[in-house]
Backbone atoms as SQL, in Angstrom:
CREATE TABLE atoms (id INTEGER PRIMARY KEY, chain TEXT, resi INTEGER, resn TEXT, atom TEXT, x REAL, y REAL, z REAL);
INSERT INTO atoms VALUES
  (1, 'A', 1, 'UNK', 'N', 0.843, -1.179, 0.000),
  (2, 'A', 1, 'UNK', 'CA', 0.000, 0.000, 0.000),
  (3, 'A', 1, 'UNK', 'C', 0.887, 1.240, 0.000),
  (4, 'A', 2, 'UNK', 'N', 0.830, 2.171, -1.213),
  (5, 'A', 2, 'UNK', 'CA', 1.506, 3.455, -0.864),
  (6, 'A', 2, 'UNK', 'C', 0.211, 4.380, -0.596),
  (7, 'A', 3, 'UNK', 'N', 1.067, 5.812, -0.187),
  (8, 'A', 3, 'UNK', 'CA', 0.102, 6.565, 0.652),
  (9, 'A', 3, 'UNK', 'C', 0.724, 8.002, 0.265),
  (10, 'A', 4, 'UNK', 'N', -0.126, 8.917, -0.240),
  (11, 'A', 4, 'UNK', 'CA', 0.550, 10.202, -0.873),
  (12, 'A', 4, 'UNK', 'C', -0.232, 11.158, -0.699),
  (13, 'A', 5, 'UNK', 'N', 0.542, 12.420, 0.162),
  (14, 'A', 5, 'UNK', 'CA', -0.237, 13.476, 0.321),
  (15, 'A', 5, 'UNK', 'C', -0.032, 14.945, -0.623),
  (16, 'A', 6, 'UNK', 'N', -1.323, 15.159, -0.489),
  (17, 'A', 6, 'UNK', 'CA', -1.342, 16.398, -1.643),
  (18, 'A', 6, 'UNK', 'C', -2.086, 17.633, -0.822),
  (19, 'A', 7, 'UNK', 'N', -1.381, 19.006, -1.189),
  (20, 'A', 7, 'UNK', 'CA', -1.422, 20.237, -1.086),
  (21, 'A', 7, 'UNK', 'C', -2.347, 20.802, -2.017),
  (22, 'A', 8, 'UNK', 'N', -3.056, 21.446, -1.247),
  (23, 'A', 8, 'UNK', 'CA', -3.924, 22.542, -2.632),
  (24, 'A', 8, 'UNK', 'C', -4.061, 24.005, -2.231),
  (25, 'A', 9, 'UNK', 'N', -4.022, 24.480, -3.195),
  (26, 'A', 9, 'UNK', 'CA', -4.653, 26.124, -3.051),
  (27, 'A', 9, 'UNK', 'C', -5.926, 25.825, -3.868),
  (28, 'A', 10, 'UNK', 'N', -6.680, 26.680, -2.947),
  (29, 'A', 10, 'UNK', 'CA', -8.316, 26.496, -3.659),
  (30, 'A', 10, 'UNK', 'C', -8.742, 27.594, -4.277),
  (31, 'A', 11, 'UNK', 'N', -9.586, 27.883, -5.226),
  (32, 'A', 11, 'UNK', 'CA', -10.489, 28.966, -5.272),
  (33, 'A', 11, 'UNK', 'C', -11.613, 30.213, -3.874),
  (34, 'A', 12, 'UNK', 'N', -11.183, 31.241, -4.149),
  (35, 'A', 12, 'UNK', 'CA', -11.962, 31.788, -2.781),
  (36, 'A', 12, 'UNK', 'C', -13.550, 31.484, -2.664),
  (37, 'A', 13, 'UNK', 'N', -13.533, 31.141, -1.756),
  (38, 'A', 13, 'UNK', 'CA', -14.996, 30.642, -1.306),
  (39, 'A', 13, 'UNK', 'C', -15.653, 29.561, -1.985),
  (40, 'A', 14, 'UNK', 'N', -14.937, 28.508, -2.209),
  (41, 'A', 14, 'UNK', 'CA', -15.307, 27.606, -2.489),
  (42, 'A', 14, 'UNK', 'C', -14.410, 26.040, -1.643),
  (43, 'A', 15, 'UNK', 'N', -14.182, 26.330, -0.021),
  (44, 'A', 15, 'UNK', 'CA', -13.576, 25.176, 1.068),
  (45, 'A', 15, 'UNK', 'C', -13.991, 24.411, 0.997),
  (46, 'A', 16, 'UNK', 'N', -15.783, 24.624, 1.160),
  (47, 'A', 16, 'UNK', 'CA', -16.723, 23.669, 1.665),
  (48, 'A', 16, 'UNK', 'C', -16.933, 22.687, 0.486),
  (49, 'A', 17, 'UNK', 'N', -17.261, 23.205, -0.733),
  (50, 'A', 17, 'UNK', 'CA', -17.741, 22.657, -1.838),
  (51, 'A', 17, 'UNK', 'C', -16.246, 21.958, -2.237),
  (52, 'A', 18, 'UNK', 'N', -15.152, 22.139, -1.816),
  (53, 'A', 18, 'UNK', 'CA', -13.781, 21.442, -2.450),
  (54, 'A', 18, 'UNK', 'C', -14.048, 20.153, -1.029),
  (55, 'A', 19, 'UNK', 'N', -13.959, 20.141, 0.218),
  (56, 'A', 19, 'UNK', 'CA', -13.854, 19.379, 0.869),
  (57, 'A', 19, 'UNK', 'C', -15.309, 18.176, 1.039),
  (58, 'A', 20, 'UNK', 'N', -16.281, 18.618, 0.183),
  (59, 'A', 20, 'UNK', 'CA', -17.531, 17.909, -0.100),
  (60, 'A', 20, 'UNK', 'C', -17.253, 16.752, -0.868),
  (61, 'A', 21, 'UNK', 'N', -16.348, 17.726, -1.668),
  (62, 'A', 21, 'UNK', 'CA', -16.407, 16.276, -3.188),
  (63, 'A', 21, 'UNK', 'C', -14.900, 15.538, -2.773),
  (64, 'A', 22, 'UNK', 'N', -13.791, 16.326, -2.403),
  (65, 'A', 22, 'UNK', 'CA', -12.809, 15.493, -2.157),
  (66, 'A', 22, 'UNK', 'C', -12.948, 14.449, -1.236),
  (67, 'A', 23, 'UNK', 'N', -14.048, 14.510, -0.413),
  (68, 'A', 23, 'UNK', 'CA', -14.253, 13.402, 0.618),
  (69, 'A', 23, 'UNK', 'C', -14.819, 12.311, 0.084),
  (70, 'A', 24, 'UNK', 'N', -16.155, 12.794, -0.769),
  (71, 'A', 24, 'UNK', 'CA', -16.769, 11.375, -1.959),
  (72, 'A', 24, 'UNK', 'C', -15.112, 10.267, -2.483),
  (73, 'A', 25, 'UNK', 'N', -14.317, 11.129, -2.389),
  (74, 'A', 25, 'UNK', 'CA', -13.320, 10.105, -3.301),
  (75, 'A', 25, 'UNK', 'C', -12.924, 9.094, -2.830),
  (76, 'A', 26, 'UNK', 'N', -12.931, 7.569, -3.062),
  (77, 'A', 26, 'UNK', 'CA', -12.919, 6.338, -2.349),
  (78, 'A', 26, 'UNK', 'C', -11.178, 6.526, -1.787),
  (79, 'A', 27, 'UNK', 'N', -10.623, 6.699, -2.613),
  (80, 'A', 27, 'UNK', 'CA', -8.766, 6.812, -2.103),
  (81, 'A', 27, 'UNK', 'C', -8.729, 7.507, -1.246),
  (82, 'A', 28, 'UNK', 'N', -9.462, 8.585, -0.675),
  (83, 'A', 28, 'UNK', 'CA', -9.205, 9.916, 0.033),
  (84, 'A', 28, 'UNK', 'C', -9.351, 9.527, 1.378),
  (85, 'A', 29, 'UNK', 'N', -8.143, 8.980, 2.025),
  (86, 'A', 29, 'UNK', 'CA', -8.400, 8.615, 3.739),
  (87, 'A', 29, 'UNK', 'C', -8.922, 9.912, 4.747),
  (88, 'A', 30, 'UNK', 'N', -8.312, 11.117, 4.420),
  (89, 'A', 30, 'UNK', 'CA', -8.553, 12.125, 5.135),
  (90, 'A', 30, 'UNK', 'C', -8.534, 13.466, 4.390),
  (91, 'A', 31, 'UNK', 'N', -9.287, 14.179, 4.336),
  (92, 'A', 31, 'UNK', 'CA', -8.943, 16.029, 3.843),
  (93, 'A', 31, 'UNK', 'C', -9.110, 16.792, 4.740),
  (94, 'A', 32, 'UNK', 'N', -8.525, 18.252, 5.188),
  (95, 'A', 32, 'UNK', 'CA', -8.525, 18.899, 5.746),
  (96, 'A', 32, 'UNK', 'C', -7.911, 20.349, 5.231),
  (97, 'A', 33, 'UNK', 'N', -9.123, 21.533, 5.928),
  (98, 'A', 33, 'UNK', 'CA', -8.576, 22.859, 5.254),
  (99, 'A', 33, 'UNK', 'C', -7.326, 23.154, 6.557),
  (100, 'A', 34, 'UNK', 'N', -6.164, 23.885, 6.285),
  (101, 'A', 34, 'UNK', 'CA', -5.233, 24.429, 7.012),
  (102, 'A', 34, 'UNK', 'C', -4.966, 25.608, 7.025),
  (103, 'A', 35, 'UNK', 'N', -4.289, 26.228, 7.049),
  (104, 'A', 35, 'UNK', 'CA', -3.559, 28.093, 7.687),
  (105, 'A', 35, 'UNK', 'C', -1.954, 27.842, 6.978),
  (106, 'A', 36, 'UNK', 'N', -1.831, 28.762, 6.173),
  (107, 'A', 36, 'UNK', 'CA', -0.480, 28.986, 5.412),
  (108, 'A', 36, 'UNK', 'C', -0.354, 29.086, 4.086),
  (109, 'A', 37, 'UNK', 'N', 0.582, 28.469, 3.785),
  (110, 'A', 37, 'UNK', 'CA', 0.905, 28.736, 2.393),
  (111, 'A', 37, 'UNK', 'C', -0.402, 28.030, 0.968),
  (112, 'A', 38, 'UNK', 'N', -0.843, 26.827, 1.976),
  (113, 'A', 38, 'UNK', 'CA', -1.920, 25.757, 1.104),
  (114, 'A', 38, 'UNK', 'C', -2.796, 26.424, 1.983),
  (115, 'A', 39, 'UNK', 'N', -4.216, 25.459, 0.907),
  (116, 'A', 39, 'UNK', 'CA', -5.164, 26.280, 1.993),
  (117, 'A', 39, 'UNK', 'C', -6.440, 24.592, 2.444),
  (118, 'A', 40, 'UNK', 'N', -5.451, 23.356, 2.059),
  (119, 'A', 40, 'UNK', 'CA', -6.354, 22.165, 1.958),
  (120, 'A', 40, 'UNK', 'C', -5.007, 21.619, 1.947),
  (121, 'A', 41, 'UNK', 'N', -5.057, 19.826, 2.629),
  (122, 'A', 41, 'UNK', 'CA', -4.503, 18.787, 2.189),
  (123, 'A', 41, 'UNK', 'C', -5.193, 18.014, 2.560),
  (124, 'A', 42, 'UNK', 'N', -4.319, 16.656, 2.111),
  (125, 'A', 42, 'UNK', 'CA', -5.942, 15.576, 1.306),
  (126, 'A', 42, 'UNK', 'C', -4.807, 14.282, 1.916),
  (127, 'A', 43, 'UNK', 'N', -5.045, 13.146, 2.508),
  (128, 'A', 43, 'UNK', 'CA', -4.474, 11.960, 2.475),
  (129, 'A', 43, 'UNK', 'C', -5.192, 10.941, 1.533),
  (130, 'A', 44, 'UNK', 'N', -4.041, 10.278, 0.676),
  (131, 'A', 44, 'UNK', 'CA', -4.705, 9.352, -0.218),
  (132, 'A', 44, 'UNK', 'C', -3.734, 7.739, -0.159),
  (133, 'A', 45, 'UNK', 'N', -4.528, 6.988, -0.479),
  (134, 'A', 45, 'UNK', 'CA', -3.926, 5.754, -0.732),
  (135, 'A', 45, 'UNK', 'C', -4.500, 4.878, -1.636),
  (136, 'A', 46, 'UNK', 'N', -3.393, 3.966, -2.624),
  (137, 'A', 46, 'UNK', 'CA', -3.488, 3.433, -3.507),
  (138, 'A', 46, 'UNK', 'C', -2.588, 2.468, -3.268),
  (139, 'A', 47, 'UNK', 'N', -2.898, 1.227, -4.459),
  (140, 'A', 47, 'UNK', 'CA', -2.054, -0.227, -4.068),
  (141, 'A', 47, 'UNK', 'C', -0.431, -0.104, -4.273),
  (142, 'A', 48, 'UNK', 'N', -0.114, 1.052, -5.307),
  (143, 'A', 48, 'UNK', 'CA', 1.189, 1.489, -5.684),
  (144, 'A', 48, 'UNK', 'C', 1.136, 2.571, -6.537),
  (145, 'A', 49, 'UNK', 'N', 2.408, 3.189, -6.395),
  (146, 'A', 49, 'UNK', 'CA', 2.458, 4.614, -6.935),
  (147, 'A', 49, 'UNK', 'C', 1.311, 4.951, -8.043),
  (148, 'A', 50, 'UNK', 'N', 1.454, 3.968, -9.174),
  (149, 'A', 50, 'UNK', 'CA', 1.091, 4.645, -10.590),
  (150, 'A', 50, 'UNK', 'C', -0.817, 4.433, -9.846),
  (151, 'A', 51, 'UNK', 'N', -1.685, 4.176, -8.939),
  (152, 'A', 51, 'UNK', 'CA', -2.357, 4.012, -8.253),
  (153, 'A', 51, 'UNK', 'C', -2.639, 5.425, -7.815),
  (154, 'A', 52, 'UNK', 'N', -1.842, 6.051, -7.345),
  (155, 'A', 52, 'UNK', 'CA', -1.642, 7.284, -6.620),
  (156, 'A', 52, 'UNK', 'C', -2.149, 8.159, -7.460),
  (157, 'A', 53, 'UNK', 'N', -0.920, 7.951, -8.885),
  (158, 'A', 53, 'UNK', 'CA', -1.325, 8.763, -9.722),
  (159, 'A', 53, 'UNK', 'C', -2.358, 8.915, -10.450),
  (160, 'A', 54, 'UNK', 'N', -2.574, 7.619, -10.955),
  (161, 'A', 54, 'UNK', 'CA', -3.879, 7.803, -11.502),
  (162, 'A', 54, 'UNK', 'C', -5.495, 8.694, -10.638),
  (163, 'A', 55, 'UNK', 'N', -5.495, 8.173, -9.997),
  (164, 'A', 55, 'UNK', 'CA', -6.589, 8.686, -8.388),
  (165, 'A', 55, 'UNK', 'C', -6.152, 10.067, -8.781),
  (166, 'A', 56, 'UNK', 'N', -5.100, 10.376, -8.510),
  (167, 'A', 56, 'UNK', 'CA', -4.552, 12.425, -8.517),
  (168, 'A', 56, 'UNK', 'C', -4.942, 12.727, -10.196),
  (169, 'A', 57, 'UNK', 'N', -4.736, 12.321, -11.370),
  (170, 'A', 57, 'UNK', 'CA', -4.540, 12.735, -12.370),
  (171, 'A', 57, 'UNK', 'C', -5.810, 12.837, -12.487),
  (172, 'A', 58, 'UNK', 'N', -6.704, 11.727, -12.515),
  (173, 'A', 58, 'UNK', 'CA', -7.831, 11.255, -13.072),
  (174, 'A', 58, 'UNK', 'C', -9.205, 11.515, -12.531),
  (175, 'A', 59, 'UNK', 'N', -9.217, 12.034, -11.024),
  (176, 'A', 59, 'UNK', 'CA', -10.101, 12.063, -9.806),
  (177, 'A', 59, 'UNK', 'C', -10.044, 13.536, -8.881),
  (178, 'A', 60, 'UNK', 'N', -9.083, 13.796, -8.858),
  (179, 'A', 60, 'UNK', 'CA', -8.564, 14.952, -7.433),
  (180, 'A', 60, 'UNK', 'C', -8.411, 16.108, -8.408),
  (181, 'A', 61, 'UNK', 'N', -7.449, 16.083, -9.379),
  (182, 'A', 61, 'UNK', 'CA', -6.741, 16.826, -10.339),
  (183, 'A', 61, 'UNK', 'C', -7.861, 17.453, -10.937),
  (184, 'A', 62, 'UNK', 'N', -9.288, 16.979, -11.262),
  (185, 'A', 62, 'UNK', 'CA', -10.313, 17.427, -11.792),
  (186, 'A', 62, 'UNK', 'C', -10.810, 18.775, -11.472),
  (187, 'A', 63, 'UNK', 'N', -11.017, 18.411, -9.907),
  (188, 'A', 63, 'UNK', 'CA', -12.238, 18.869, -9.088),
  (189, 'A', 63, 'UNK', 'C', -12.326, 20.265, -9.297),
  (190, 'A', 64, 'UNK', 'N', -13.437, 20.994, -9.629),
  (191, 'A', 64, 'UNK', 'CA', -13.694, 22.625, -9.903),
  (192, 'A', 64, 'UNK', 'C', -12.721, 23.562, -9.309),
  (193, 'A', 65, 'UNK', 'N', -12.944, 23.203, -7.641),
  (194, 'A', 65, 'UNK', 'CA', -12.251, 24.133, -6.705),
  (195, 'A', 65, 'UNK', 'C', -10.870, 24.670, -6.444),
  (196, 'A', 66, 'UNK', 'N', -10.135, 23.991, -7.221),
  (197, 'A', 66, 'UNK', 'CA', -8.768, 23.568, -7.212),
  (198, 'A', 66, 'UNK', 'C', -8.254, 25.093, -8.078),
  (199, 'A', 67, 'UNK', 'N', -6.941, 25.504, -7.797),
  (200, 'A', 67, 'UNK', 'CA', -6.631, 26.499, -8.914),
  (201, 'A', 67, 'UNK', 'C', -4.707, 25.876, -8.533),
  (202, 'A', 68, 'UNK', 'N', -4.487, 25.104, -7.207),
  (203, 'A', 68, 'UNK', 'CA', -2.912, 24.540, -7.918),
  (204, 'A', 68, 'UNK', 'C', -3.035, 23.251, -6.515),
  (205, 'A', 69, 'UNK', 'N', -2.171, 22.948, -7.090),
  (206, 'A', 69, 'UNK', 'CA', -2.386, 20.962, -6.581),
  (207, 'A', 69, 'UNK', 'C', -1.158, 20.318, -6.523),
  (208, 'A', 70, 'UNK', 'N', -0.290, 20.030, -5.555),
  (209, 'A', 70, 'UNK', 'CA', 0.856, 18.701, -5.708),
  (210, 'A', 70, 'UNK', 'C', 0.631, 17.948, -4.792),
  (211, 'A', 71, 'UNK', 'N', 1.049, 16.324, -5.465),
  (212, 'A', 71, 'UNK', 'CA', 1.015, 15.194, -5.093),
  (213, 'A', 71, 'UNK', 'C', 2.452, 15.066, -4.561),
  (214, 'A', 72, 'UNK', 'N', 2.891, 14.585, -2.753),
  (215, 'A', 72, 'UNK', 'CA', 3.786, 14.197, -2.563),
  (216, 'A', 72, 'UNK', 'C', 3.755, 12.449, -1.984),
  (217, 'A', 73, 'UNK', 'N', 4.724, 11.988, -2.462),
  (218, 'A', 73, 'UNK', 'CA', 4.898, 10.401, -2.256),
  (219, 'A', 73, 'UNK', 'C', 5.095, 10.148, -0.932),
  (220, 'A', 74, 'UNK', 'N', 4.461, 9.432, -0.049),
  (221, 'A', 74, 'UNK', 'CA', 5.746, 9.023, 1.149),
  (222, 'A', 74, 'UNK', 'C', 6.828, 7.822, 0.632),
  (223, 'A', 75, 'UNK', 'N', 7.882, 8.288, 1.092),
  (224, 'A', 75, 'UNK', 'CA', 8.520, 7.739, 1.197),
  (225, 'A', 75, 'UNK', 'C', 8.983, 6.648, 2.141),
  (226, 'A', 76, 'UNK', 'N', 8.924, 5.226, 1.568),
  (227, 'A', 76, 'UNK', 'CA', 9.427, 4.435, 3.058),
  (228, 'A', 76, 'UNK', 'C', 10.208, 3.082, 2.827),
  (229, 'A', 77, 'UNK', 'N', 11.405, 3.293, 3.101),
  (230, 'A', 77, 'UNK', 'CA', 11.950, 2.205, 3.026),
  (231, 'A', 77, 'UNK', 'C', 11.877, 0.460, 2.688),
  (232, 'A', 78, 'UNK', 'N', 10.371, 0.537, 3.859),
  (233, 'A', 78, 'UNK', 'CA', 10.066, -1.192, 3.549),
  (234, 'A', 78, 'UNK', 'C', 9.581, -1.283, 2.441),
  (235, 'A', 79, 'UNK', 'N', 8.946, -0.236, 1.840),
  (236, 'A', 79, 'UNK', 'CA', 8.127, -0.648, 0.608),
  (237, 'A', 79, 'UNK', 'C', 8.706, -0.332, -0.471),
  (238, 'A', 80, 'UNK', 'N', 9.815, 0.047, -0.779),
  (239, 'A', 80, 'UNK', 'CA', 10.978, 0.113, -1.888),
  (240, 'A', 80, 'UNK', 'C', 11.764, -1.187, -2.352),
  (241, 'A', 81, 'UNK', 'N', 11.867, -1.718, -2.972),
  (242, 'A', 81, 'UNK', 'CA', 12.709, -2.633, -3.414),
  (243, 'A', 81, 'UNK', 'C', 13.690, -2.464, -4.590);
């Protein structure tokens, strides 16, 4: 199982309606709005990376509310080969 979190800046006034639909998303373990530079991050998991990506490219990457978006990998040793 990998597990990859993503950063967003959203559109103004549109939190609620970004954290509505990002939650519908079956990969989406957790979202939450924050204070700083992002103004949302999202926990996701998939069976392996290209998993990740697809879910982000195909699903997240869509969503109206969004105006910038990165996907970061965790990184973890056991699951590298």
């Amino acid at each position: 199982m990998e597990t990859g979190y993503i950063l967003f800046n959203l559109k103004p006034g549109r939190k609620k309606e970004f954290l509505q639909s990002i939650r519908k998303i079956k990969a989406v373990k957790e979202a939450h709005l924050v204070l700083g530079n992002f103004d949302a991050i999202a926990e996701v998991e998939a069976e392996n990376i290209q998993g990740l990506e697809k879910v982000y490219f195909n699903e997240i990457d869509k969503l109206a509310s969004i105006t910038y978006s990165r996907l970061y990998i965790m990184a973890c040793p056991r699951t590298r080969k």
